[in-house]
N, C-alpha and C positions, 0 to 999 in steps of 0.2 A: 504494500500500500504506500503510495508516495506520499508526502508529511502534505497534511493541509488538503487533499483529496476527500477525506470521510466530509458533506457537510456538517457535522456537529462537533467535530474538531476543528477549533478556530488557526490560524496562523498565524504563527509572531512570527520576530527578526529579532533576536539579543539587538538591543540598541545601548551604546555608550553617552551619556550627555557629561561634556567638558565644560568647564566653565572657559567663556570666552566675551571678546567684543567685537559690536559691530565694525565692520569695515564696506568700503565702496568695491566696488568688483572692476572698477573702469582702470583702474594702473593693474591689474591683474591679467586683462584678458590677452595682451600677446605671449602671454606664459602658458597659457590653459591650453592643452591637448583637444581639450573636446571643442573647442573653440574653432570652427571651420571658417565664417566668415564674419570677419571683427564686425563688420558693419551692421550685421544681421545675429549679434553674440545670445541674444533672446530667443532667437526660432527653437534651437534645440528643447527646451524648457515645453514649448509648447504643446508635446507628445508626450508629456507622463514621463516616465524614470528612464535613465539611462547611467551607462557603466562611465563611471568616473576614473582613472587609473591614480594610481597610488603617487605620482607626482603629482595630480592636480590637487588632490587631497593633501599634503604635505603642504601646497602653497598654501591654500585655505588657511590649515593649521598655524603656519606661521603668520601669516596674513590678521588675522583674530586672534593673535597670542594665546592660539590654546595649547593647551600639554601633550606633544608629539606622541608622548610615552605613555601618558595613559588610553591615547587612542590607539597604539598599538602599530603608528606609524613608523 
């Protein structure tokens, strides 16, 4: 049985929450991977979730001063 198949078993995800702060995402985006076209850095957003890689994550991280290590980055 694949996890989250049965309807009456609900689906999590283990989530980590860091303490952090806000920051602007606009001096970030020639950094971002997932970032295809600067112009247009929103579109991706627009279709629900997508795979982040572990350097865009890192920038985030450092970006908001959060704890690299507690996220495991």
């Amino acid at each position: 049985m694949l996890l989250g198949s049965d309807p009456k078993t609900p689906y999590r995800q283990d989530v980590i929450y860091a303490p952090a702060r806000e920051t602007p995402i606009t001096p970030l985006l020639d950094d971002f991977e997932f970032i295809e076209n600067r112009q247009r850095w929103g579109y991706k957003f627009r279709f629900g979730l997508f795979d982040v890689s572990d350097h865009d994550m890192r920038l985030i991280a450092q970006a908001m001063h959060a704890n690299s290590k507690l996220l495991a980055l």
